[in-house]
N, CA and C atoms of all chains as a GROMACS GRO file, in nm:
protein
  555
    1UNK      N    1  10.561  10.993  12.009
    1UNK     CA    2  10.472  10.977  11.894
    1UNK      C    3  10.327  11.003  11.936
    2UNK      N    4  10.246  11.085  11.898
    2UNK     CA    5  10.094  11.125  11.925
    2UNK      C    6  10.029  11.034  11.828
    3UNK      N    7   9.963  10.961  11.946
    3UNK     CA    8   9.854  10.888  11.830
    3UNK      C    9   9.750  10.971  11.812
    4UNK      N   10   9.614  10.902  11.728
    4UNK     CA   11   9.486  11.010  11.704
    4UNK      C   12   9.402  10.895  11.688
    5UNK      N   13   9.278  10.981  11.690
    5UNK     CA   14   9.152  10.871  11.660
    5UNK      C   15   9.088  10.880  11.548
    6UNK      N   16   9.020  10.816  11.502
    6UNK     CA   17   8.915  10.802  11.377
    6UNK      C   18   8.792  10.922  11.342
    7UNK      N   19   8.837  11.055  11.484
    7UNK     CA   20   8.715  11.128  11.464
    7UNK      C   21   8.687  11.238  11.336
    8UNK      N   22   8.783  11.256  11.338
    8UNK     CA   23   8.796  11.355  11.219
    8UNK      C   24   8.778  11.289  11.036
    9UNK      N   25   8.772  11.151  11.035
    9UNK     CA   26   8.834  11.084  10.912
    9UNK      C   27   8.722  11.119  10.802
   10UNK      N   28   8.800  11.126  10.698
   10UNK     CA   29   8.666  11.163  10.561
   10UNK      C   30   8.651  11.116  10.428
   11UNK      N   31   8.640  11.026  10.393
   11UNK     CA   32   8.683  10.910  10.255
   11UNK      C   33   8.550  10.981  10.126
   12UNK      N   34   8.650  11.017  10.039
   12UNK     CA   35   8.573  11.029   9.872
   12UNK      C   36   8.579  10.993   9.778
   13UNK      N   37   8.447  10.928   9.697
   13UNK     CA   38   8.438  10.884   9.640
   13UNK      C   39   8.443  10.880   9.498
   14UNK      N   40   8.524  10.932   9.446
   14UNK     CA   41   8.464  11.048   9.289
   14UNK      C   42   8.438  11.186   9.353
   15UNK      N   43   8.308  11.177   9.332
   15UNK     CA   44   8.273  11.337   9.367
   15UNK      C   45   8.185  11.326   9.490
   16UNK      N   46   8.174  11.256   9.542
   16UNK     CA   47   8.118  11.177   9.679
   16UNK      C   48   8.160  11.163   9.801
   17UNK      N   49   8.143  11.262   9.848
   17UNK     CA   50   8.218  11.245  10.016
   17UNK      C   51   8.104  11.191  10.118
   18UNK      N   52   8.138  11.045  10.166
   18UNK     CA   53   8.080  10.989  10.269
   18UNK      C   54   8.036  11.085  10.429
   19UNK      N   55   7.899  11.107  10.389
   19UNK     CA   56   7.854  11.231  10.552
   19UNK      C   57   7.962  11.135  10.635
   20UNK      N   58   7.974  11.291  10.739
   20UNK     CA   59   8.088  11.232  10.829
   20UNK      C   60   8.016  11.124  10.939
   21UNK      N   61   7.892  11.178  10.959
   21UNK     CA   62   7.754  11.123  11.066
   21UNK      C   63   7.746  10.970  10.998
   22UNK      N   64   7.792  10.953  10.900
   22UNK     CA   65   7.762  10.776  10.839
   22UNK      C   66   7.886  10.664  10.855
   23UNK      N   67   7.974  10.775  10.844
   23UNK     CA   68   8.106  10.705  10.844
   23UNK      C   69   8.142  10.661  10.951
   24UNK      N   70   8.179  10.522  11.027
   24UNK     CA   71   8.261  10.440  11.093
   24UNK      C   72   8.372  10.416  11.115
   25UNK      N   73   8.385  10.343  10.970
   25UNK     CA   74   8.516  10.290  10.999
   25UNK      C   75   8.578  10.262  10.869
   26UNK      N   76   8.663  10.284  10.809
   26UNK     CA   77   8.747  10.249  10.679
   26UNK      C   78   8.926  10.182  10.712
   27UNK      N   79   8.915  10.068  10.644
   27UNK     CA   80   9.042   9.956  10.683
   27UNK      C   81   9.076   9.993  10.475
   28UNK      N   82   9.186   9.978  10.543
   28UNK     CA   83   9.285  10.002  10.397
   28UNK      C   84   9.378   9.841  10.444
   29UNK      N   85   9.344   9.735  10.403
   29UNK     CA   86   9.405   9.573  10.316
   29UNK      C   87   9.532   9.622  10.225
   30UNK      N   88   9.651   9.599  10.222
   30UNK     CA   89   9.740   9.623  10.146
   30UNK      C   90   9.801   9.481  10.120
   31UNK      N   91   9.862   9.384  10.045
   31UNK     CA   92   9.858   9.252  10.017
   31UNK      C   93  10.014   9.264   9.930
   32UNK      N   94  10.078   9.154   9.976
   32UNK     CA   95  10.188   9.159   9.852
   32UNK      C   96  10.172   8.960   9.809
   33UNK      N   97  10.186   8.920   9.698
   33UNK     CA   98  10.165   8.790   9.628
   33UNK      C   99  10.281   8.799   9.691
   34UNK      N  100  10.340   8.550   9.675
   34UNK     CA  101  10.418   8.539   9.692
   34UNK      C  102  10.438   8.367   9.641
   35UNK      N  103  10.501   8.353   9.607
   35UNK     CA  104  10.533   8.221   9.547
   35UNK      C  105  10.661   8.156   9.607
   36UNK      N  106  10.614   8.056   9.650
   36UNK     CA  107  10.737   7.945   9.740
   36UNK      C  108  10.809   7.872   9.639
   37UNK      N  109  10.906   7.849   9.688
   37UNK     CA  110  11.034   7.855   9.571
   37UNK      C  111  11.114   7.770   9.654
   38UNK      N  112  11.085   7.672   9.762
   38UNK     CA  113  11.143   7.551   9.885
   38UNK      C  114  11.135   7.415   9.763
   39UNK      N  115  11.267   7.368   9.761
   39UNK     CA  116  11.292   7.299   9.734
   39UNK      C  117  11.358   7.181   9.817
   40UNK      N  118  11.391   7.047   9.783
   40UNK     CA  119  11.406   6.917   9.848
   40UNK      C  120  11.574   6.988   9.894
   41UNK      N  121  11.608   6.935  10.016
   41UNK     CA  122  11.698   6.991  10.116
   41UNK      C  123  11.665   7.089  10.180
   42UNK      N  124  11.598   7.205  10.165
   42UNK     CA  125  11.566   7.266  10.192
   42UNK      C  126  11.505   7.321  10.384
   43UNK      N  127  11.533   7.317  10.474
   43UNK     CA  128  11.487   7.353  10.614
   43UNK      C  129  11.408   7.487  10.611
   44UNK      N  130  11.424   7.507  10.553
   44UNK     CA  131  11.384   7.688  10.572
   44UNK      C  132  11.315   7.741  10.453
   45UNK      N  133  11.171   7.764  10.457
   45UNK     CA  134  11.071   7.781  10.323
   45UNK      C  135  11.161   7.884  10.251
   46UNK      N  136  11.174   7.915  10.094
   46UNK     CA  137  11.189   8.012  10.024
   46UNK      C  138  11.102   8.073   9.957
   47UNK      N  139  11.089   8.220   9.954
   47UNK     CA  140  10.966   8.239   9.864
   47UNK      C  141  11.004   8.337   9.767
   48UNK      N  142  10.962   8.396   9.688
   48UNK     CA  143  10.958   8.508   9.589
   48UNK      C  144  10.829   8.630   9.599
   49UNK      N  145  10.918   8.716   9.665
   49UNK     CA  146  10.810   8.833   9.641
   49UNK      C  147  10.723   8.886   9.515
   50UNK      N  148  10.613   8.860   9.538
   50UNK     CA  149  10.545   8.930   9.407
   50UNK      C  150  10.467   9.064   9.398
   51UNK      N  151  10.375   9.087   9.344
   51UNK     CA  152  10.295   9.219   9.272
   51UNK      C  153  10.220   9.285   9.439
   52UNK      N  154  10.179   9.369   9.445
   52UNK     CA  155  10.123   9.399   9.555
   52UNK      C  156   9.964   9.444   9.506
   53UNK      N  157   9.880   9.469   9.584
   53UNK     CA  158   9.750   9.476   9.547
   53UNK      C  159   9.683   9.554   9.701
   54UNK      N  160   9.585   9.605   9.670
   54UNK     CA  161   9.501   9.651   9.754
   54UNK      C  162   9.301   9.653   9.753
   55UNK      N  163   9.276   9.688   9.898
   55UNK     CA  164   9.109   9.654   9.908
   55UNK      C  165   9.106   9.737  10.032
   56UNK      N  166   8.992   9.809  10.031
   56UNK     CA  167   8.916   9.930  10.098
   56UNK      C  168   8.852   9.849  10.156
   57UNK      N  169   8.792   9.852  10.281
   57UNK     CA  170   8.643   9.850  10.305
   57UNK      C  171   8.598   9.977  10.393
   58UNK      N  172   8.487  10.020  10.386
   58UNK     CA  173   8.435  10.150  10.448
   58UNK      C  174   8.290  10.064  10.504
   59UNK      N  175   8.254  10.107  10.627
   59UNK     CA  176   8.173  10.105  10.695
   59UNK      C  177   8.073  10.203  10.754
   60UNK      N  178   7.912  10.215  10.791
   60UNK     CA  179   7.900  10.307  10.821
   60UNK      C  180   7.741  10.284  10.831
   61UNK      N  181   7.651  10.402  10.876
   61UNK     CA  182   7.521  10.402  10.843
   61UNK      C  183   7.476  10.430  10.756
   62UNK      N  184   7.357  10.349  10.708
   62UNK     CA  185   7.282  10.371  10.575
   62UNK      C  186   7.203  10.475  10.539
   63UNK      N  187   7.156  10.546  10.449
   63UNK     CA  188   7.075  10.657  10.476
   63UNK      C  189   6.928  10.625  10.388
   64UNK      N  190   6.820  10.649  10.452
   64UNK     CA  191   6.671  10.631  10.462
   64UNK      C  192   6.676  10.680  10.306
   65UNK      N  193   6.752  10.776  10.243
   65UNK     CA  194   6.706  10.827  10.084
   65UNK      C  195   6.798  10.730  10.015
   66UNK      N  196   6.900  10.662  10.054
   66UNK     CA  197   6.957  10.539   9.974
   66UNK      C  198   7.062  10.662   9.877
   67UNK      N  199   7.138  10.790   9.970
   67UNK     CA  200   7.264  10.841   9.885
   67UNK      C  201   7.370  10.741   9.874
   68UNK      N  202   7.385  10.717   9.993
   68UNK     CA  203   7.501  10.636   9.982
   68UNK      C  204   7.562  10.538   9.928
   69UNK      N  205   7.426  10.445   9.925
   69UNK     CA  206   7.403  10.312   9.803
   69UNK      C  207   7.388  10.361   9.655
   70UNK      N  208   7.348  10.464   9.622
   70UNK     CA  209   7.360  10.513   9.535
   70UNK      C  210   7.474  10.523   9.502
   71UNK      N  211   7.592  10.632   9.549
   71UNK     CA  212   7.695  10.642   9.503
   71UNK      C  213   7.804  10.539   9.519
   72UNK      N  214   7.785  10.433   9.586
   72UNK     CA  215   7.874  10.290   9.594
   72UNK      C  216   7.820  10.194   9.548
   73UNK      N  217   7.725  10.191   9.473
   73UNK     CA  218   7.678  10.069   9.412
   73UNK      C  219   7.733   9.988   9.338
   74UNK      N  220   7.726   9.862   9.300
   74UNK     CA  221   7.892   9.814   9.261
   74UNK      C  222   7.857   9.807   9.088
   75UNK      N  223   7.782   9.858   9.052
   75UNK     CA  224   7.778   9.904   8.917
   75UNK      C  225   7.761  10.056   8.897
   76UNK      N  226   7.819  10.149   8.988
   76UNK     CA  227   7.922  10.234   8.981
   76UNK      C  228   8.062  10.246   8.934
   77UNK      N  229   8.108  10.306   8.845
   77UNK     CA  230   8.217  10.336   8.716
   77UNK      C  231   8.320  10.318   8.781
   78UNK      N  232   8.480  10.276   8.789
   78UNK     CA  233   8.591  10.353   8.864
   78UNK      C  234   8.613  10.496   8.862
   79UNK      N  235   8.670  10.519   9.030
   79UNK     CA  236   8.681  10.641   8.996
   79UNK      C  237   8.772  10.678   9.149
   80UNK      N  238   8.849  10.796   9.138
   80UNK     CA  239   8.943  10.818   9.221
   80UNK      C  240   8.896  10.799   9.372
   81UNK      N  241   8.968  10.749   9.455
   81UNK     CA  242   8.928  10.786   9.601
   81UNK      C  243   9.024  10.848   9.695
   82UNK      N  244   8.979  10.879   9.751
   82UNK     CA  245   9.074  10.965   9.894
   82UNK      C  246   9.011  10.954  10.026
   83UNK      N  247   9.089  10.894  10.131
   83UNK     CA  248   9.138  10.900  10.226
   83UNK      C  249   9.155  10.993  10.321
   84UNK      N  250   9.120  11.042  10.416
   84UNK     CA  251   9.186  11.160  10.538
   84UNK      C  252   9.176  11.113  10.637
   85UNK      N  253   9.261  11.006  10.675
   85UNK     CA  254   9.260  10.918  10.830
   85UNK      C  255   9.231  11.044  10.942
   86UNK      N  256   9.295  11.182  10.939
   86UNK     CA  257   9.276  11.264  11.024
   86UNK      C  258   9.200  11.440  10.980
   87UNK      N  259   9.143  11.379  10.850
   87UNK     CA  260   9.074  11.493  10.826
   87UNK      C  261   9.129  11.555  10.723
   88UNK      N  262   9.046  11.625  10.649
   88UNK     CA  263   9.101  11.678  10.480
   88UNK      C  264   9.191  11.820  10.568
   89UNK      N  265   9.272  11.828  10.627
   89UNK     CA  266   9.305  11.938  10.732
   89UNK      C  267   9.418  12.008  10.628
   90UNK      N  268   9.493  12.129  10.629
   90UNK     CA  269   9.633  12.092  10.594
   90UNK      C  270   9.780  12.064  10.699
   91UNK      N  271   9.811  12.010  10.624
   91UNK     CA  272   9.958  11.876  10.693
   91UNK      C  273   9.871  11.790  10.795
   92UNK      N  274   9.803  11.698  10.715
   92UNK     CA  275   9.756  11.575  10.807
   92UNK      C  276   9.748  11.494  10.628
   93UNK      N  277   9.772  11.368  10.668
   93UNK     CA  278   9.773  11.258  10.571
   93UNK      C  279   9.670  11.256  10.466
   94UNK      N  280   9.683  11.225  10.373
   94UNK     CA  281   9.590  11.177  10.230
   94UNK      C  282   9.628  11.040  10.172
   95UNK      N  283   9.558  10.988  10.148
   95UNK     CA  284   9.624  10.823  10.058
   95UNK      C  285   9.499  10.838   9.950
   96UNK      N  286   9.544  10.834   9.848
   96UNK     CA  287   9.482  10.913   9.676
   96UNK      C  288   9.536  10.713   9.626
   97UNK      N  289   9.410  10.713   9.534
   97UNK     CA  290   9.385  10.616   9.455
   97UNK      C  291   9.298  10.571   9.343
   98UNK      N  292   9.306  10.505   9.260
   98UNK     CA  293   9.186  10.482   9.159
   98UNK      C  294   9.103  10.331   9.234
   99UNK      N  295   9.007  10.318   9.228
   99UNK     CA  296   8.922  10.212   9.303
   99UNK      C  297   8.774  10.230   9.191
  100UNK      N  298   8.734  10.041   9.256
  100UNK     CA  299   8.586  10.005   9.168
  100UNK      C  300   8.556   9.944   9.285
  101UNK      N  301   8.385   9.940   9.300
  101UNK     CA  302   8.328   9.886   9.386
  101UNK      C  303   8.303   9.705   9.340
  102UNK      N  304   8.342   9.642   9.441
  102UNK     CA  305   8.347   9.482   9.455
  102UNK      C  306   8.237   9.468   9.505
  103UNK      N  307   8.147   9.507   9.621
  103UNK     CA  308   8.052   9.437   9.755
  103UNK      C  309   8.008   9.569   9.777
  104UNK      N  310   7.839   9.575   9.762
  104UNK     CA  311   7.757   9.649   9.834
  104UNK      C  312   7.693   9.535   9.931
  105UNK      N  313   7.723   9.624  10.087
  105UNK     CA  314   7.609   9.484  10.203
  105UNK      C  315   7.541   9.592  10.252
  106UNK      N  316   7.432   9.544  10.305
  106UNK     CA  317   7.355   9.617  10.438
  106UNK      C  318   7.280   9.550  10.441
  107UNK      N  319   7.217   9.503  10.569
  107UNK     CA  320   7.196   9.430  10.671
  107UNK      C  321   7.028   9.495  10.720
  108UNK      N  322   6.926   9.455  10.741
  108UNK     CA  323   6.809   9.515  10.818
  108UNK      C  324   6.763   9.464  10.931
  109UNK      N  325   6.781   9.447  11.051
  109UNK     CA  326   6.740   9.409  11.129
  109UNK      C  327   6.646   9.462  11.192
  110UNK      N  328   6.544   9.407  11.265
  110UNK     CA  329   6.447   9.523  11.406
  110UNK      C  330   6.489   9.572  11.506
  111UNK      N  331   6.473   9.704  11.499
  111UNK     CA  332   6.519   9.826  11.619
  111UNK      C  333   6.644   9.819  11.611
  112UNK      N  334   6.703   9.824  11.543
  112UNK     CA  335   6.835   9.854  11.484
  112UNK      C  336   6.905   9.988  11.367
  113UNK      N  337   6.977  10.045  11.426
  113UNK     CA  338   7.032  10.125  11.301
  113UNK      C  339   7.086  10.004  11.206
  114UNK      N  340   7.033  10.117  11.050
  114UNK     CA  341   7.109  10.022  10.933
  114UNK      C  342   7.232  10.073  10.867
  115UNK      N  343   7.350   9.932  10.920
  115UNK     CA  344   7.463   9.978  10.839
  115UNK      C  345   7.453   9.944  10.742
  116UNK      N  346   7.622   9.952  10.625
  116UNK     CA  347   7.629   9.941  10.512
  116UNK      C  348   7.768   9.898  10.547
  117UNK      N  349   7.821   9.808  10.418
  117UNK     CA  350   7.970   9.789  10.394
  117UNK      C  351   7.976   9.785  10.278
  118UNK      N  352   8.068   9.849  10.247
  118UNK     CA  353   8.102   9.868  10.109
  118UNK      C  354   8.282   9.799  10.031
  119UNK      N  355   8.296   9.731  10.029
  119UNK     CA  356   8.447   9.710   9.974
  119UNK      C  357   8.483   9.781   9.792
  120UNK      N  358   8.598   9.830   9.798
  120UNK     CA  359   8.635   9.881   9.692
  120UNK      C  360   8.788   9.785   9.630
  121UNK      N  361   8.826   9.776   9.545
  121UNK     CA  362   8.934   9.714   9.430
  121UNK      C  363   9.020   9.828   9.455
  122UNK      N  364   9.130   9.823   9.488
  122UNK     CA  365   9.223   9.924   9.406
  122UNK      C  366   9.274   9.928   9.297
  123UNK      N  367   9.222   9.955   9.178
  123UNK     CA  368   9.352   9.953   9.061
  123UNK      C  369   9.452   9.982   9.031
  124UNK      N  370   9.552   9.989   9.064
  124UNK     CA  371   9.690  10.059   9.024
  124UNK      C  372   9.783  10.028   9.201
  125UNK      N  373   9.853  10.176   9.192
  125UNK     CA  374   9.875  10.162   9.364
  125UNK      C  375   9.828  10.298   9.418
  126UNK      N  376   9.863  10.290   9.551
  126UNK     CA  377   9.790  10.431   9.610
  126UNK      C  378   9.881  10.477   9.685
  127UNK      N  379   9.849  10.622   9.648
  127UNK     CA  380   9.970  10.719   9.651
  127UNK      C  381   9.944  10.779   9.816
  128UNK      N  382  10.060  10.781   9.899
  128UNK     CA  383  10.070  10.840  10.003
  128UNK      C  384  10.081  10.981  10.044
  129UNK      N  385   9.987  11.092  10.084
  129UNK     CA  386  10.076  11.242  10.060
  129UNK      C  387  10.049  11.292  10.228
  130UNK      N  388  10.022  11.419  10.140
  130UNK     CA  389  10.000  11.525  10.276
  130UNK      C  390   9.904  11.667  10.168
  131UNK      N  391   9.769  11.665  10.320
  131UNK     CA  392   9.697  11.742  10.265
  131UNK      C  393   9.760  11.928  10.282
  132UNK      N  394   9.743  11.962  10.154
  132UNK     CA  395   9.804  12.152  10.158
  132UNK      C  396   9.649  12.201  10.058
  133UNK      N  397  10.667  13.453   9.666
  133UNK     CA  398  10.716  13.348   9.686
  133UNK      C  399  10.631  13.206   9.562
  134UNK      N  400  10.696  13.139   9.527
  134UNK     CA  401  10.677  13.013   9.439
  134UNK      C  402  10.714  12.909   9.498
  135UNK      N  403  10.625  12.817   9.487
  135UNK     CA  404  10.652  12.639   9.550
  135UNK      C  405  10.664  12.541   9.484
  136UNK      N  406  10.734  12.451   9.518
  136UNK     CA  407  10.713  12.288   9.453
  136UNK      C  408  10.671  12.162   9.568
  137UNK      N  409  10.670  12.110   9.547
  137UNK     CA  410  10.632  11.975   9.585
  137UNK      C  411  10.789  11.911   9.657
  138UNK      N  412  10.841  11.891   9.768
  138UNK     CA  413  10.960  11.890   9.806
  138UNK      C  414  10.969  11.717   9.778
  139UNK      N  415  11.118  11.704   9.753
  139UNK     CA  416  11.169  11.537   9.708
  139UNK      C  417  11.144  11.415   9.799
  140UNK      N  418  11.035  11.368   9.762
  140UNK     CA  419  11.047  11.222   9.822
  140UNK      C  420  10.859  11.266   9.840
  141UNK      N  421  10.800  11.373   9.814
  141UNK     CA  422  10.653  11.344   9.886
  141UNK      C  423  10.580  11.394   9.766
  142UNK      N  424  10.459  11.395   9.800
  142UNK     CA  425  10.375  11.340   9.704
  142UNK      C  426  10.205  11.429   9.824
  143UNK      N  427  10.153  11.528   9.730
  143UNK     CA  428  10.097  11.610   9.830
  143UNK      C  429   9.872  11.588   9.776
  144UNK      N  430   9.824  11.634   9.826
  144UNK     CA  431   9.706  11.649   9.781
  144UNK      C  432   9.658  11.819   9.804
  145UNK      N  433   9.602  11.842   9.701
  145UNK     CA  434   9.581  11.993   9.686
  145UNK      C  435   9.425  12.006   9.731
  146UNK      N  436   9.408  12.054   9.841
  146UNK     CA  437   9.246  12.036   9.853
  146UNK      C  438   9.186  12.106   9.815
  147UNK      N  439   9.180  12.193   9.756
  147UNK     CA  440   9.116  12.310   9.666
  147UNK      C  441   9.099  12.304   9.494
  148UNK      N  442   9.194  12.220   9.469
  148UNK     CA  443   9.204  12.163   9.308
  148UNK      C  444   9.159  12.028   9.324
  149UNK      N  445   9.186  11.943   9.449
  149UNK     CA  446   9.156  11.831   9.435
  149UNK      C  447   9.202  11.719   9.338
  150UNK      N  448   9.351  11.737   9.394
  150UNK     CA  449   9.427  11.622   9.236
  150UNK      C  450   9.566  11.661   9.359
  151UNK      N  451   9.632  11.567   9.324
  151UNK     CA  452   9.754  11.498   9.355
  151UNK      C  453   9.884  11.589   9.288
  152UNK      N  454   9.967  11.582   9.354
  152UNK     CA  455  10.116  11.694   9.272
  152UNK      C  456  10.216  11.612   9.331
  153UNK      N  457  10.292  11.580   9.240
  153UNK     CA  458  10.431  11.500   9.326
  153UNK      C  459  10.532  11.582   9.326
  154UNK      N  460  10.620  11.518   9.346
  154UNK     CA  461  10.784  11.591   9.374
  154UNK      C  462  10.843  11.676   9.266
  155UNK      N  463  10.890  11.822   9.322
  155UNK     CA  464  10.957  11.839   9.212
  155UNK      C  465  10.830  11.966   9.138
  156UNK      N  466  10.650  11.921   9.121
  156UNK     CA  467  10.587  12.006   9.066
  156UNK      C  468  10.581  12.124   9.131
  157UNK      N  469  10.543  12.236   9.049
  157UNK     CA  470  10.511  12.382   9.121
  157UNK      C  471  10.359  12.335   9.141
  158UNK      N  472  10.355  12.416   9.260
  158UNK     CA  473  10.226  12.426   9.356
  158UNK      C  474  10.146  12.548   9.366
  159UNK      N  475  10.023  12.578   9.345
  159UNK     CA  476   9.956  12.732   9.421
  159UNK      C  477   9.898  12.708   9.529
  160UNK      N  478   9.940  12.794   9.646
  160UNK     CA  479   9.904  12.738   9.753
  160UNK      C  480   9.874  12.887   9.804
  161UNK      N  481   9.779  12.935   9.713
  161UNK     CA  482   9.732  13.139   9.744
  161UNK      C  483   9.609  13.062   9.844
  162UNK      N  484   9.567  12.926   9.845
  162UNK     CA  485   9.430  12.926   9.955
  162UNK      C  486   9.444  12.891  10.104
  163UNK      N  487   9.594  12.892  10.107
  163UNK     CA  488   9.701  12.868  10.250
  163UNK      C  489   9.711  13.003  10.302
  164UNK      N  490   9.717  13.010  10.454
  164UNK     CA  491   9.784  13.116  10.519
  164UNK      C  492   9.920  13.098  10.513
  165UNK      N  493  10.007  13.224  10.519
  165UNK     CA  494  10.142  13.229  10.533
  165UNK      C  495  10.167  13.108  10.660
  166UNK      N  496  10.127  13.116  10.718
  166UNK     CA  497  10.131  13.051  10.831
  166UNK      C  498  10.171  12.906  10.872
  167UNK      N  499  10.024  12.863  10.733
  167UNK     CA  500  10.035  12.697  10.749
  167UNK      C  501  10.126  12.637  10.588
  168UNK      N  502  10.163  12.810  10.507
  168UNK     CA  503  10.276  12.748  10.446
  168UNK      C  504  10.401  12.663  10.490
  169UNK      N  505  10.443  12.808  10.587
  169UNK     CA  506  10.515  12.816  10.638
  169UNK      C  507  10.568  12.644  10.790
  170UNK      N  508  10.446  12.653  10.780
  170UNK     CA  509  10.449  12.452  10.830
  170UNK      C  510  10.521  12.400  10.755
  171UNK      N  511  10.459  12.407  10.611
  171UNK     CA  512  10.456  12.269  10.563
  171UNK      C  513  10.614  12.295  10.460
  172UNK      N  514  10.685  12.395  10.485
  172UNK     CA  515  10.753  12.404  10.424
  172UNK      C  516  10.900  12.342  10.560
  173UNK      N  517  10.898  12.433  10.651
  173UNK     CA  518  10.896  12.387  10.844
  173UNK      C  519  10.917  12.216  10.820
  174UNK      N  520  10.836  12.135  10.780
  174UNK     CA  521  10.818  12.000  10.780
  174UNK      C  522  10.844  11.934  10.645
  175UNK      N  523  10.915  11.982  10.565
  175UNK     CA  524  10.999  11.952  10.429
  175UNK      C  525  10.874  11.869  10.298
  176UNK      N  526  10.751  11.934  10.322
  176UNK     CA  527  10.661  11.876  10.262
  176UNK      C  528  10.678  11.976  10.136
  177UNK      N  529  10.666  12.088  10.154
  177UNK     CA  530  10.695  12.198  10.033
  177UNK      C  531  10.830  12.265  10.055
  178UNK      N  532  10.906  12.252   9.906
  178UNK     CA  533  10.989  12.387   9.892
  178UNK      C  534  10.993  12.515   9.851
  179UNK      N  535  11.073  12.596   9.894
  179UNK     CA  536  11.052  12.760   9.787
  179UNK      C  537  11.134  12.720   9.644
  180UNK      N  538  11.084  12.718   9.584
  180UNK     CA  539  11.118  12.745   9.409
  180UNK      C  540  11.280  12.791   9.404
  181UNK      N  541  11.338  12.747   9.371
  181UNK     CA  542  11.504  12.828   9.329
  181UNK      C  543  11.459  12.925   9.221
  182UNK      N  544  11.574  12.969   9.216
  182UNK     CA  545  11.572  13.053   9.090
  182UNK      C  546  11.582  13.003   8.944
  183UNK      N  547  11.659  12.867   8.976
  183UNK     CA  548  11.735  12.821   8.824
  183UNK      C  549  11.564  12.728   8.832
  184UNK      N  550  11.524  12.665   8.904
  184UNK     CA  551  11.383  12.609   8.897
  184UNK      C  552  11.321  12.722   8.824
  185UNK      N  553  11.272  12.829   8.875
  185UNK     CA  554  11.207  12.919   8.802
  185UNK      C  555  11.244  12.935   8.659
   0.00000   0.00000   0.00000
């Protein structure tokens, strides 16, 4: 199995592709609910699988003209996103989704580069492919 | 040659920029024969049947 690294990766936003020079790091949270269902006798918890849900976060540097906050601001519209863990290449991965912004952060410190974090909602579920 | 979207995957078109699942016809004129020929190689795309057509 060949692993790979994060160098190539390219996340969009709508019509917004995060500069590659800003981008860090993006964690895809995938969550499934679950409700315990252990009753008296019971040794061994029971539960019930429920709904599944998802949450983005993207990481990265901020930019001095404020594009980036611009286009993730969390009163920004929903709108599709995509994924290229290894690059918009063809036959390398895509994960396609509808998402709203939850959390604009960034941080200012002295003599410091300024990051940003951004978390996104998934609405619906997100589709797994392959870029052609 | 004519394509679809081969069973079980679910593709991203980077030139249209939208999603095609299983089963849809595909244009893939902004591919080399080459890296069709991958992704067809790796059961991501099929050639079109005839009765498909």
């Amino acid at each position: 199995m060949a692993k790979y690294t994060g160098k190539s990766m390219e996340f969009k936003f709508g019509t917004f592709t995060i500069p590659s020079g800003s981008l860090t790091k993006v964690e895809i949270s995938r969550t499934r609910d679950e409700l315990e269902a252990t009753g008296a006798g019971q040794q061994d918890k029971e539960f019930f699988p429920m709904e599944r849900s998802a949450t983005v976060t993207i990481e990265g540097w901020d930019d001095a003209a404020g594009t980036i906050r611009a286009a993730l601001e969390y009163t920004t519209a929903e709108a599709s996103m995509t994924f290229f863990p290894q690059g918009n290449t063809t036959g390398k991965p895509s994960i396609t989704g509808s998402a709203f912004v939850t959390q604009f952060t960034s941080g200012v410190v002295h003599n410091q580069v300024v990051p940003f974090s951004v978390t996104l909602r998934v609405n619906g579920a997100l589709t797994f492919g392959t870029v052609v | 040659m004519q394509y679809v979207v081969a069973a079980g995957h679910t593709v991203w078109h980077s030139k249209e920029e939208k999603v095609y699942r299983e089963g849809e016809k595909i244009d893939l004129s902004h591919l080399t024969q080459e890296q069709i020929d991958m992704l067809v190689k790796s059961g991501v795309i099929a050639v079109m049947t005839a009765k498909e057509k």
